[in-house]
mmCIF file as gemmi writes it, N, C-alpha and C atoms, coordinates in Angstrom:
data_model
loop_
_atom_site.group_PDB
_atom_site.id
_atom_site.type_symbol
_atom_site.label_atom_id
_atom_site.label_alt_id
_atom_site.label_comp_id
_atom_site.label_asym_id
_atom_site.label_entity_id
_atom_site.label_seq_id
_atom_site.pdbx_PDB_ins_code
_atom_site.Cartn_x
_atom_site.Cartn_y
_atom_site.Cartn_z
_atom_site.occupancy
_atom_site.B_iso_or_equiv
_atom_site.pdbx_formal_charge
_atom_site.auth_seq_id
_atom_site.auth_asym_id
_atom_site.pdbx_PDB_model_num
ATOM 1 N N . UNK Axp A 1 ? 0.328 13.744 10.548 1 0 ? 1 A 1
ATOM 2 C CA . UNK Axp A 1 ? -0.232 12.454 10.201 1 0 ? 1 A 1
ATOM 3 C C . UNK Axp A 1 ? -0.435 11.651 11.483 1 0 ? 1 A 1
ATOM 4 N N . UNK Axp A 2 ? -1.888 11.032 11.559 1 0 ? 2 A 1
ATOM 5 C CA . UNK Axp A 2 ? -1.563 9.832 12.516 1 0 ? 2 A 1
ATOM 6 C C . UNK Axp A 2 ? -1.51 8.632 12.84 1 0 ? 2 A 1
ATOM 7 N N . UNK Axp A 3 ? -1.037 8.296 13.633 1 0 ? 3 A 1
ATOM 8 C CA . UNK Axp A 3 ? 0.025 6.69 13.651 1 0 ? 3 A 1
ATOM 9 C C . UNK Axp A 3 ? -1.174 5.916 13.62 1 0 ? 3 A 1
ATOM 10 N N . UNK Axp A 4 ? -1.506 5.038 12.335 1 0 ? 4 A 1
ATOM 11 C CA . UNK Axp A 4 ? -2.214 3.616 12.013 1 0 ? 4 A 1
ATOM 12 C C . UNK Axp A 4 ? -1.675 2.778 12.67 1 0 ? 4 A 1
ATOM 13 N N . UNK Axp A 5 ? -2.86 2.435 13.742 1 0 ? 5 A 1
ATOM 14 C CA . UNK Axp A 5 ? -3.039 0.894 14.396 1 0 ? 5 A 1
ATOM 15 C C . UNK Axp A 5 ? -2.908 -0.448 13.338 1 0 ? 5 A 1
ATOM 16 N N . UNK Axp A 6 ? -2.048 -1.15 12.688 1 0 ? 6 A 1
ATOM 17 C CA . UNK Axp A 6 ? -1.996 -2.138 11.864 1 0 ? 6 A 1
ATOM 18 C C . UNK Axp A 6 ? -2.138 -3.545 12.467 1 0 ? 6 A 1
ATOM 19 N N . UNK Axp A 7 ? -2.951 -4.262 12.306 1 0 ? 7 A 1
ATOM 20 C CA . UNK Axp A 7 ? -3.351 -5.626 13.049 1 0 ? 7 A 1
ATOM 21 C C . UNK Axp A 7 ? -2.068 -6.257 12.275 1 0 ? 7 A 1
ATOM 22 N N . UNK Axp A 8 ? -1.758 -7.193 13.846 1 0 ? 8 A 1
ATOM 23 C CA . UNK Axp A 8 ? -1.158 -8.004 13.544 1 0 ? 8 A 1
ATOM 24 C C . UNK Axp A 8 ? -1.094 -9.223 11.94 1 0 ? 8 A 1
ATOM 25 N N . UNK Axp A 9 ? -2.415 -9.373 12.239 1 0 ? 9 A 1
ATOM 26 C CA . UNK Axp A 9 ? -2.862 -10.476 11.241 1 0 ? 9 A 1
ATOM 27 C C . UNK Axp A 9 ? -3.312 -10.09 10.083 1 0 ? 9 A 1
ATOM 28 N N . UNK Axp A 10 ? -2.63 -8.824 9.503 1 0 ? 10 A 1
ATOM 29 C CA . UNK Axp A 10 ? -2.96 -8.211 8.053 1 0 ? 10 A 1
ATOM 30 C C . UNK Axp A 10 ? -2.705 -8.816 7.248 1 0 ? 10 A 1
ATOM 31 N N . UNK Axp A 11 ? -1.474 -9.514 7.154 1 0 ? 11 A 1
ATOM 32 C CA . UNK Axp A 11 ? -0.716 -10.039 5.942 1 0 ? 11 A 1
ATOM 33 C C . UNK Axp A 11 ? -1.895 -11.728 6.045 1 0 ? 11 A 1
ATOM 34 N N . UNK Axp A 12 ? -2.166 -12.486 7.232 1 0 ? 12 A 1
ATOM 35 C CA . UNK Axp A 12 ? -2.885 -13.504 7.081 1 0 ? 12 A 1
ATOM 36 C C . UNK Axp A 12 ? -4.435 -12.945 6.352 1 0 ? 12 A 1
ATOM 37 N N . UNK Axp A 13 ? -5.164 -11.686 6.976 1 0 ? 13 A 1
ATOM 38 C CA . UNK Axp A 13 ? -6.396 -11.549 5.873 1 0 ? 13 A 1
ATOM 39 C C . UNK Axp A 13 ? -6.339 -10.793 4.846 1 0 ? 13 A 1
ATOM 40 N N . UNK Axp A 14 ? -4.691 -10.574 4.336 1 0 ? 14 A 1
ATOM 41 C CA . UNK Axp A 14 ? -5.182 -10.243 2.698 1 0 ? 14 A 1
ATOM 42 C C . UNK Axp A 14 ? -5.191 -11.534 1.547 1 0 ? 14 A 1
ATOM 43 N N . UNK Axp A 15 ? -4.001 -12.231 2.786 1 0 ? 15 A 1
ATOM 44 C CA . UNK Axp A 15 ? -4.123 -13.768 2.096 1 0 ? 15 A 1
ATOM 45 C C . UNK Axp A 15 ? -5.107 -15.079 2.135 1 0 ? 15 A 1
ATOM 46 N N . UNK Axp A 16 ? -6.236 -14.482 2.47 1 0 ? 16 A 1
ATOM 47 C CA . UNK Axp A 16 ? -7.327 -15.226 2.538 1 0 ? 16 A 1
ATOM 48 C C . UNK Axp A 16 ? -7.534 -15.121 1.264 1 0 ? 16 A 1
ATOM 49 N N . UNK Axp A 17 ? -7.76 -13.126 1.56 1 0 ? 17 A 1
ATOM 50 C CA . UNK Axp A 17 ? -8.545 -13.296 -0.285 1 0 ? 17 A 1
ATOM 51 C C . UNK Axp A 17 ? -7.933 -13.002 -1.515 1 0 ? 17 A 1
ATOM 52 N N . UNK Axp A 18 ? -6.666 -12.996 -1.708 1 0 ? 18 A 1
ATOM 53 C CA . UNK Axp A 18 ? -6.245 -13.073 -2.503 1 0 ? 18 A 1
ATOM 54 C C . UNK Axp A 18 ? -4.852 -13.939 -2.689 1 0 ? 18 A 1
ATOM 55 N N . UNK Axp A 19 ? -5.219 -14.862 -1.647 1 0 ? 19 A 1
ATOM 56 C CA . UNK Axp A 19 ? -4.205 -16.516 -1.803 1 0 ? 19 A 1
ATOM 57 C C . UNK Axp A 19 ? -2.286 -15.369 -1.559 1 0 ? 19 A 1
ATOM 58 N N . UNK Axp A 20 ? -1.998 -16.512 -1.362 1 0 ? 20 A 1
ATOM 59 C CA . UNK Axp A 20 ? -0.108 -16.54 -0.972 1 0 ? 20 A 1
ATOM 60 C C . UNK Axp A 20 ? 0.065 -15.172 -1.728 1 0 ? 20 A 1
ATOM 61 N N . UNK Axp A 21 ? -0.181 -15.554 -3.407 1 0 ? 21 A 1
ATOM 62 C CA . UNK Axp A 21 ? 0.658 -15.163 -4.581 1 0 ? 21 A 1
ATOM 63 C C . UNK Axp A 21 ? 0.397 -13.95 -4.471 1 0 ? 21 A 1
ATOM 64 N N . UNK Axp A 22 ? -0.898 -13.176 -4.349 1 0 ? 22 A 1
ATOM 65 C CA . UNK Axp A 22 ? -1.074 -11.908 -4.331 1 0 ? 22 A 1
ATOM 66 C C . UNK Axp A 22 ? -0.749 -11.093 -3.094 1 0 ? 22 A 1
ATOM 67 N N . UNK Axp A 23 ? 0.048 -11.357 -2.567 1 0 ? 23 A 1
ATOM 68 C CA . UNK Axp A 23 ? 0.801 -10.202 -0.785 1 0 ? 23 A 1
ATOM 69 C C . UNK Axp A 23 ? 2.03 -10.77 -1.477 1 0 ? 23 A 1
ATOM 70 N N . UNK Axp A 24 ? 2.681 -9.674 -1.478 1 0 ? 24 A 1
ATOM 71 C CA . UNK Axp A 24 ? 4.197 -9.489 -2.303 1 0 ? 24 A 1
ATOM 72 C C . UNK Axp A 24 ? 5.109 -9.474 -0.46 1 0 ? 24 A 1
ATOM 73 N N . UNK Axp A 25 ? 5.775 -10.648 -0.915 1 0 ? 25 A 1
ATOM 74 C CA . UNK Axp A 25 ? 6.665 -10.778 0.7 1 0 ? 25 A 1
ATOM 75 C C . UNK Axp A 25 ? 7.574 -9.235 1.223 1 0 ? 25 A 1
ATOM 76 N N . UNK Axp A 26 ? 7.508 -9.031 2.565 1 0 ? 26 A 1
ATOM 77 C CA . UNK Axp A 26 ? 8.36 -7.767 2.889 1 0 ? 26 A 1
ATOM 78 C C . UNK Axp A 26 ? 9.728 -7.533 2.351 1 0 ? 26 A 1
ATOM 79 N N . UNK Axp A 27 ? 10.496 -8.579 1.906 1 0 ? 27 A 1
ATOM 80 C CA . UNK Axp A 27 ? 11.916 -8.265 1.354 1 0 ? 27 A 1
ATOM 81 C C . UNK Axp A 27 ? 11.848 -8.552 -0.262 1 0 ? 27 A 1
ATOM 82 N N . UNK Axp A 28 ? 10.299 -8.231 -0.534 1 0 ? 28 A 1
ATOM 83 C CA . UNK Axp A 28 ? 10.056 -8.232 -2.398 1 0 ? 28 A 1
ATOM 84 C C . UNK Axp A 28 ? 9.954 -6.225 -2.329 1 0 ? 28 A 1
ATOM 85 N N . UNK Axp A 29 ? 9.166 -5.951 -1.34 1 0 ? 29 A 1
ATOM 86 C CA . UNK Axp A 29 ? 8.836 -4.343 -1.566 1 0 ? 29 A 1
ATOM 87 C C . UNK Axp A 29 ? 9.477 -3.471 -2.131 1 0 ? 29 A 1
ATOM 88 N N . UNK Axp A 30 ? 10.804 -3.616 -1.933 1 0 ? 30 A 1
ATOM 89 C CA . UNK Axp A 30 ? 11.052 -2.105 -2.628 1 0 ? 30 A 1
ATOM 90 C C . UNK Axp A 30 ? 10.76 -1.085 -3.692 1 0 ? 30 A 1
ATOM 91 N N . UNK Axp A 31 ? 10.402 -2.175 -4.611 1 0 ? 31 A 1
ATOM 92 C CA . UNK Axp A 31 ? 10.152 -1.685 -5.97 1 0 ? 31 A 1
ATOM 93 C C . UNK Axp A 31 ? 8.702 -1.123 -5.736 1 0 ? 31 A 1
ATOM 94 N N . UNK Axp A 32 ? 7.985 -1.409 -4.645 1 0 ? 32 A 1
ATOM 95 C CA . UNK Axp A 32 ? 6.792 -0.592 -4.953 1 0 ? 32 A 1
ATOM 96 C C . UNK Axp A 32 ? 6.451 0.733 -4.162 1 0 ? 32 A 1
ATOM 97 N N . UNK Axp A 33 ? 7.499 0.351 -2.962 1 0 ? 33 A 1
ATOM 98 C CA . UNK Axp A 33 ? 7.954 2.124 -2.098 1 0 ? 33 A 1
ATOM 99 C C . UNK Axp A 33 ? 8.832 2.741 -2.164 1 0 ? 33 A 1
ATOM 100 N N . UNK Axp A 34 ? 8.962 3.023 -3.743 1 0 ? 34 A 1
ATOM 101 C CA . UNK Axp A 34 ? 10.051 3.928 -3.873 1 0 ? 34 A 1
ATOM 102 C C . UNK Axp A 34 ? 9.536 3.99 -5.61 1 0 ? 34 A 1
ATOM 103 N N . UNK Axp A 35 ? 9.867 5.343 -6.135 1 0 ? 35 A 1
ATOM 104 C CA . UNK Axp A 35 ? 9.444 5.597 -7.398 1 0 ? 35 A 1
ATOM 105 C C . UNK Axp A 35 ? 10.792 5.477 -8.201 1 0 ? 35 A 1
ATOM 106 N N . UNK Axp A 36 ? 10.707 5.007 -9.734 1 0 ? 36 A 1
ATOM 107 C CA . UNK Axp A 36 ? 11.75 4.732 -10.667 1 0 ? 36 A 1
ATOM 108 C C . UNK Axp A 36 ? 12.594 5.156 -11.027 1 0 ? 36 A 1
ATOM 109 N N . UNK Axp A 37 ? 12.832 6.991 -9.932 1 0 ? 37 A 1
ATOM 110 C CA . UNK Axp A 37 ? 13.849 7.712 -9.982 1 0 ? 37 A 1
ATOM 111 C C . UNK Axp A 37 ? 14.658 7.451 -8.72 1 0 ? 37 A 1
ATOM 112 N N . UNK Axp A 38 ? 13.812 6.967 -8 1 0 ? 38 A 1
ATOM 113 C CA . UNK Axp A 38 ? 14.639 6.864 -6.434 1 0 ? 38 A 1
ATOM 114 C C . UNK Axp A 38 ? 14.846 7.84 -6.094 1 0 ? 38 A 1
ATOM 115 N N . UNK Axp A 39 ? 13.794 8.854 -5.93 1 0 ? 39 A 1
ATOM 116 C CA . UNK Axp A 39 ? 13.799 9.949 -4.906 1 0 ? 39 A 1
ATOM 117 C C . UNK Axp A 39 ? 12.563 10.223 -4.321 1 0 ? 39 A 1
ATOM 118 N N . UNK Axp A 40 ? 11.619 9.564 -4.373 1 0 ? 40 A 1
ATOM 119 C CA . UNK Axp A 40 ? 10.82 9.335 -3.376 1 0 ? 40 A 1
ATOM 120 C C . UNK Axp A 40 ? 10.657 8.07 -2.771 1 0 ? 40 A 1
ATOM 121 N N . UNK Axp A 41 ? 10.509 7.985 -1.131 1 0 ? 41 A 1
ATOM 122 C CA . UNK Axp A 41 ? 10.874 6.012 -0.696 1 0 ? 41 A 1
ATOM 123 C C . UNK Axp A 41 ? 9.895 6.616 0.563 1 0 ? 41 A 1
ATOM 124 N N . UNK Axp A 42 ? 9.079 5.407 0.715 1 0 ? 42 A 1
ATOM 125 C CA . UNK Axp A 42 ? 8.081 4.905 1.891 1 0 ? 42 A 1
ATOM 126 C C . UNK Axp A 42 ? 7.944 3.556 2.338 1 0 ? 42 A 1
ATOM 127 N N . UNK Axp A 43 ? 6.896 3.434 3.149 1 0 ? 43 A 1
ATOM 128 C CA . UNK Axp A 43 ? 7.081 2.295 3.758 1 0 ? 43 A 1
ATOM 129 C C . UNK Axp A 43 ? 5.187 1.652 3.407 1 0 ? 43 A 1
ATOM 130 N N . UNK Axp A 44 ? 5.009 0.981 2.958 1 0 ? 44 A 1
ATOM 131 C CA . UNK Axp A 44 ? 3.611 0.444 3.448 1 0 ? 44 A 1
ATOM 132 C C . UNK Axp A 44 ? 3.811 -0.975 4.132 1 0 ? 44 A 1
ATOM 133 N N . UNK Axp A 45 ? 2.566 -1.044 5.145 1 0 ? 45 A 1
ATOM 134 C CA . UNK Axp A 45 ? 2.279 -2.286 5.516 1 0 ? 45 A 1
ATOM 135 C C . UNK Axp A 45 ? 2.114 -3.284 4.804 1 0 ? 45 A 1
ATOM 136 N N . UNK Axp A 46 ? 1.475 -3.518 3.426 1 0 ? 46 A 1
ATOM 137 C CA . UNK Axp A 46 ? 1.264 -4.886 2.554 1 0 ? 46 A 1
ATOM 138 C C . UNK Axp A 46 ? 1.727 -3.85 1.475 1 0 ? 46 A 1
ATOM 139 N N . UNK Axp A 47 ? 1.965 -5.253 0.595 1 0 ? 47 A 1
ATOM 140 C CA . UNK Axp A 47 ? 1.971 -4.724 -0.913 1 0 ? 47 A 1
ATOM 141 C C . UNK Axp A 47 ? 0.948 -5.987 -1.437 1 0 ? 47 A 1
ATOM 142 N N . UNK Axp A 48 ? -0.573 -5.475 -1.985 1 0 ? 48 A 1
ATOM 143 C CA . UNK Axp A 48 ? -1.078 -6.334 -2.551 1 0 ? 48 A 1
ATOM 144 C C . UNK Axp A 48 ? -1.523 -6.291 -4.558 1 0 ? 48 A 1
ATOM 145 N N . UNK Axp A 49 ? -1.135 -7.898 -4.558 1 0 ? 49 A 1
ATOM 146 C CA . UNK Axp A 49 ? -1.637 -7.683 -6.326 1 0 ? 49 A 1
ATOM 147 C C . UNK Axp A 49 ? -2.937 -8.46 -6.114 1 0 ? 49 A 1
ATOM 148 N N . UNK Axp A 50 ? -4.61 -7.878 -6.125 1 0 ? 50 A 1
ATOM 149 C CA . UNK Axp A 50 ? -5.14 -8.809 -6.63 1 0 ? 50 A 1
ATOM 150 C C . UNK Axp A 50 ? -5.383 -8.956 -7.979 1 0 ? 50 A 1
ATOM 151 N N . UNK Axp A 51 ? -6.005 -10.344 -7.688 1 0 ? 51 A 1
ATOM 152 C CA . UNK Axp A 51 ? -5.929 -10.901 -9.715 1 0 ? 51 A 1
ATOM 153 C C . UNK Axp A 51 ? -7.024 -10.47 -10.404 1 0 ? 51 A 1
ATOM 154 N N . UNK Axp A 52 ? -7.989 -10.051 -9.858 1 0 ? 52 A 1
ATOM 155 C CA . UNK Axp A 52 ? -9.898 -9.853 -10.152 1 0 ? 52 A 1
ATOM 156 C C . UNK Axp A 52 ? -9.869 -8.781 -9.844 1 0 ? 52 A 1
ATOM 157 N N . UNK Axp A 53 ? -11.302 -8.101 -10.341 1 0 ? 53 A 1
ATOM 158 C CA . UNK Axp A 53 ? -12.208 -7.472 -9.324 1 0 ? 53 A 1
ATOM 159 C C . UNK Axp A 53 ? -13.088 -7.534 -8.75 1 0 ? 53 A 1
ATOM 160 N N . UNK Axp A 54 ? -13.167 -8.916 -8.066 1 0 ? 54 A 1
ATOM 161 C CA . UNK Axp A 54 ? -14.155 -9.332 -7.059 1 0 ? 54 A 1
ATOM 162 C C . UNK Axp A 54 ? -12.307 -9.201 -5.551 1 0 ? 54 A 1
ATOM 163 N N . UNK Axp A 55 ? -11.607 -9.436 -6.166 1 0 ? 55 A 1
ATOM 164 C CA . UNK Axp A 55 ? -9.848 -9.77 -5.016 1 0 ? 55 A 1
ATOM 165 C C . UNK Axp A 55 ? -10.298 -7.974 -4.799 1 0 ? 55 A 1
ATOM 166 N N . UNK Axp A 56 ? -9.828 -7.18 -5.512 1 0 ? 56 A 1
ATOM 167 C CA . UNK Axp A 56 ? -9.725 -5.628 -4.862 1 0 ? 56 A 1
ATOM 168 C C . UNK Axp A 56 ? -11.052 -5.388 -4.768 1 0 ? 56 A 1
ATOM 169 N N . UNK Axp A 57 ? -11.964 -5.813 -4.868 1 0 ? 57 A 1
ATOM 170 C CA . UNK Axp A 57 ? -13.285 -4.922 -3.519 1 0 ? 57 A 1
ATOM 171 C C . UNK Axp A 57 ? -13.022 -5.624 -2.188 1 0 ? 57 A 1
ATOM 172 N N . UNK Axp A 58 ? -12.878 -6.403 -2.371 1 0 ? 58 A 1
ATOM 173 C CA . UNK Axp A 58 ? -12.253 -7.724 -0.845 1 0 ? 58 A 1
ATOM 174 C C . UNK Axp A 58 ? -11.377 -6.793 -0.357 1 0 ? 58 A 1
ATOM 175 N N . UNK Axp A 59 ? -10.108 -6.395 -1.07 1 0 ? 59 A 1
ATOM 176 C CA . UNK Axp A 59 ? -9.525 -6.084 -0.276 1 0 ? 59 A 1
ATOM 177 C C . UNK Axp A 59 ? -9.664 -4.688 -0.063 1 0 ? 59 A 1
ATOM 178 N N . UNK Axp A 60 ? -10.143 -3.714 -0.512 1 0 ? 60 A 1
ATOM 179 C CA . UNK Axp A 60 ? -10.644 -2.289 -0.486 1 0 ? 60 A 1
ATOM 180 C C . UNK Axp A 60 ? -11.82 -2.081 0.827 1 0 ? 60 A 1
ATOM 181 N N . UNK Axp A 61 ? -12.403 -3.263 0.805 1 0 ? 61 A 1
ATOM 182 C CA . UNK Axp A 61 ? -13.662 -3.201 1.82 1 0 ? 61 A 1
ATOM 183 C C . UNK Axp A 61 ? -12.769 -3.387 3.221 1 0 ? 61 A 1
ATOM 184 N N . UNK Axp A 62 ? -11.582 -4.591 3.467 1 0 ? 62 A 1
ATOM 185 C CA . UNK Axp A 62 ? -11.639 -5.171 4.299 1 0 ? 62 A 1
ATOM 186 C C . UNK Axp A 62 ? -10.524 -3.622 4.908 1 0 ? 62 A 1
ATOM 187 N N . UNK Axp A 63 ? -9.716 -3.155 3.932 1 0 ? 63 A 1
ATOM 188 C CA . UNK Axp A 63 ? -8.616 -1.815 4.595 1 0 ? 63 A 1
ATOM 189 C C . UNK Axp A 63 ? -9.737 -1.205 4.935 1 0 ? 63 A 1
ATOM 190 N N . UNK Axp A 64 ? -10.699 -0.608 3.899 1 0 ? 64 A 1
ATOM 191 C CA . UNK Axp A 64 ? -11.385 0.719 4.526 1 0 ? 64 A 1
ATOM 192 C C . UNK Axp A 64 ? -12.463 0.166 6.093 1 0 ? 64 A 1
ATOM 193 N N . UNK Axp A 65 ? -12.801 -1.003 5.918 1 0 ? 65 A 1
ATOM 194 C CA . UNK Axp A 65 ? -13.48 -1.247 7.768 1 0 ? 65 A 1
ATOM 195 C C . UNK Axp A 65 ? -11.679 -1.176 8.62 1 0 ? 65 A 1
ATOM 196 N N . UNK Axp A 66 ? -10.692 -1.278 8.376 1 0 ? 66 A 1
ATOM 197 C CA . UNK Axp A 66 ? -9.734 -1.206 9.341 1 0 ? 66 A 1
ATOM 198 C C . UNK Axp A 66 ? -9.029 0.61 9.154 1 0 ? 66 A 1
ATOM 199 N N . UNK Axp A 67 ? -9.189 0.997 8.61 1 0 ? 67 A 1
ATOM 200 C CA . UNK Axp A 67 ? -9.328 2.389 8.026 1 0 ? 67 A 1
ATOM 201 C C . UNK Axp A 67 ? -7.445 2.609 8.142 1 0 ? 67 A 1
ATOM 202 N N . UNK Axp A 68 ? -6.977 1.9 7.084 1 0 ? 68 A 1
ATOM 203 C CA . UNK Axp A 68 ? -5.901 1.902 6.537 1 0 ? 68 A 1
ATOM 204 C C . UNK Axp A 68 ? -5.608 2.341 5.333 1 0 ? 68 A 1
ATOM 205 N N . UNK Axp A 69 ? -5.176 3.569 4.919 1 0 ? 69 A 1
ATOM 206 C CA . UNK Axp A 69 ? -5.261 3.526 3.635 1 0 ? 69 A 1
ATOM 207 C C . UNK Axp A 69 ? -4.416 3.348 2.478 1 0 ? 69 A 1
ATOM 208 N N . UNK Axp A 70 ? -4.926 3.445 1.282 1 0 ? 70 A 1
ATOM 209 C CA . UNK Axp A 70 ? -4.393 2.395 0.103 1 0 ? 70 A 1
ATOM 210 C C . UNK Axp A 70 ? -3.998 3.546 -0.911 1 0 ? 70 A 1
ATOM 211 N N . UNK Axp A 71 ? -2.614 3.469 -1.182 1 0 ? 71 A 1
ATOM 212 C CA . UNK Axp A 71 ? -2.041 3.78 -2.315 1 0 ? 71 A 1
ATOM 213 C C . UNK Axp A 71 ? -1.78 2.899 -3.62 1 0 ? 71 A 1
ATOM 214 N N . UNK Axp A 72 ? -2.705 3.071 -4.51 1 0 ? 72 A 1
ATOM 215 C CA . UNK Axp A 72 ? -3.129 2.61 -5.628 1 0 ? 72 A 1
ATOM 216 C C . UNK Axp A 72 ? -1.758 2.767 -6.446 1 0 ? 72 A 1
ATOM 217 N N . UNK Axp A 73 ? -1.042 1.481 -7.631 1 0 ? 73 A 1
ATOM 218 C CA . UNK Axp A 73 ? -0.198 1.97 -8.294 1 0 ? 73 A 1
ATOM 219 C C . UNK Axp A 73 ? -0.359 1.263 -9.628 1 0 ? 73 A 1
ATOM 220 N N . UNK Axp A 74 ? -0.212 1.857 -10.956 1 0 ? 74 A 1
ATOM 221 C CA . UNK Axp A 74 ? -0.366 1.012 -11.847 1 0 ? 74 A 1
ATOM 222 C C . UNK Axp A 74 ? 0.954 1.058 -12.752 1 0 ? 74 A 1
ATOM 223 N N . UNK Axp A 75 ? 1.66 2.361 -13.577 1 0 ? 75 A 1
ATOM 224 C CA . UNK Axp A 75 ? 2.659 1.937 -14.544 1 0 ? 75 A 1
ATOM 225 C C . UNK Axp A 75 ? 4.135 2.227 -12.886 1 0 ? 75 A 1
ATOM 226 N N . UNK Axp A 76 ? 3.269 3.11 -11.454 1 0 ? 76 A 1
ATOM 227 C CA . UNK Axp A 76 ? 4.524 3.389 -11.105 1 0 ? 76 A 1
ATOM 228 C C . UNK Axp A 76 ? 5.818 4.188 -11.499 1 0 ? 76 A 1
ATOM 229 N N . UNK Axp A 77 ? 5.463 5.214 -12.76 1 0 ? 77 A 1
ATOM 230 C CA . UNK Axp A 77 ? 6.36 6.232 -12.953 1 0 ? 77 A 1
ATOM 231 C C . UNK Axp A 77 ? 6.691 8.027 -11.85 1 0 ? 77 A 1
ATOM 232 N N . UNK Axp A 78 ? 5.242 7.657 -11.323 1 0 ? 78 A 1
ATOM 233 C CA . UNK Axp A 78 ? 5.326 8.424 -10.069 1 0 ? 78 A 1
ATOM 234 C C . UNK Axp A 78 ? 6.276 9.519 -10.1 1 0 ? 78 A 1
ATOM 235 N N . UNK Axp A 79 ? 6.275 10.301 -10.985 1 0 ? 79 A 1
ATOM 236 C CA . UNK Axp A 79 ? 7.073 11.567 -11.148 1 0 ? 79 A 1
ATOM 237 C C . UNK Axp A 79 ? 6.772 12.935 -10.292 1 0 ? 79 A 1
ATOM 238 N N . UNK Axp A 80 ? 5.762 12.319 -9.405 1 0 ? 80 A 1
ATOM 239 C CA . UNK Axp A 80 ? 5.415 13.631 -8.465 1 0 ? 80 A 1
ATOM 240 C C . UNK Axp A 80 ? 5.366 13.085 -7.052 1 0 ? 80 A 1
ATOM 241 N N . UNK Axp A 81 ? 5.842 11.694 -7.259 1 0 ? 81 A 1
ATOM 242 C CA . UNK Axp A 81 ? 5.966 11.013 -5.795 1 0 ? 81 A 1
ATOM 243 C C . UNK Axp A 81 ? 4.283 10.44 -5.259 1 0 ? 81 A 1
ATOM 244 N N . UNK Axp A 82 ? 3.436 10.287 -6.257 1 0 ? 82 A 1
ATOM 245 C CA . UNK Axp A 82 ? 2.06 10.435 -5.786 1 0 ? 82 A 1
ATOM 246 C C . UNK Axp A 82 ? 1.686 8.316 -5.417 1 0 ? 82 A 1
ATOM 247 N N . UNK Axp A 83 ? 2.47 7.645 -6.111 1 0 ? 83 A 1
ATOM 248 C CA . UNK Axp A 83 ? 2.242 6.377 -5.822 1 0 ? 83 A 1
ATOM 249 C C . UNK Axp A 83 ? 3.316 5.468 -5.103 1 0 ? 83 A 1
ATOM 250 N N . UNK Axp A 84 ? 3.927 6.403 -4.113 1 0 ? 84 A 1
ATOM 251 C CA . UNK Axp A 84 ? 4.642 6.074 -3.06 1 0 ? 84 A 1
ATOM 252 C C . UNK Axp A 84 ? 4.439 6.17 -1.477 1 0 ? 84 A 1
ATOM 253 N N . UNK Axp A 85 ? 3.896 4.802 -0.956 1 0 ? 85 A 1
ATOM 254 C CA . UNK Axp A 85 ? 3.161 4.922 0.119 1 0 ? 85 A 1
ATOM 255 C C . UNK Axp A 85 ? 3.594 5.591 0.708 1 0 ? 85 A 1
């Protein structure tokens, strides 16, 4: 794998477009890098909720021009470890 360059100012432009509420603070994460058995655990740079889908093309456009990529999660039962960054 290779080492992603992460801009400093990630967490300020996801919160442009999808305000405070949607970037889940670094000591909220756990619950979303690590699956509900606790045997798979990662690390991502943001954890974002947007509220729309006008918020996730914003933010889908703005990772893929920084070519960061995005692990998608929705119920998070992740029994094969597949929605653990």
């Amino acid at each position: 794998m290779t080492d992603l360059s992460i801009p400093k100012d990630l967490s300020e432009r996801l919160k442009a477009i999808v305000g405070e509420r949607g970037v889940v603070a670094q000591d909220e994460r756990a619950a979303y890098e690590s699956d509900w058995r606790d045997a798979y655990h990662g690390h991502a740079a943001a954890v974002v909720r947007p509220a729309n889908t006008e918020e996730v093309s914003k933010v889908v456009a703005l990772l893929s021009q920084l070519r960061i990529p995005i692990v998608p999660q929705g119920g998070n039962t992740s029994l094969c470890g597949a929605s653990v960054p």
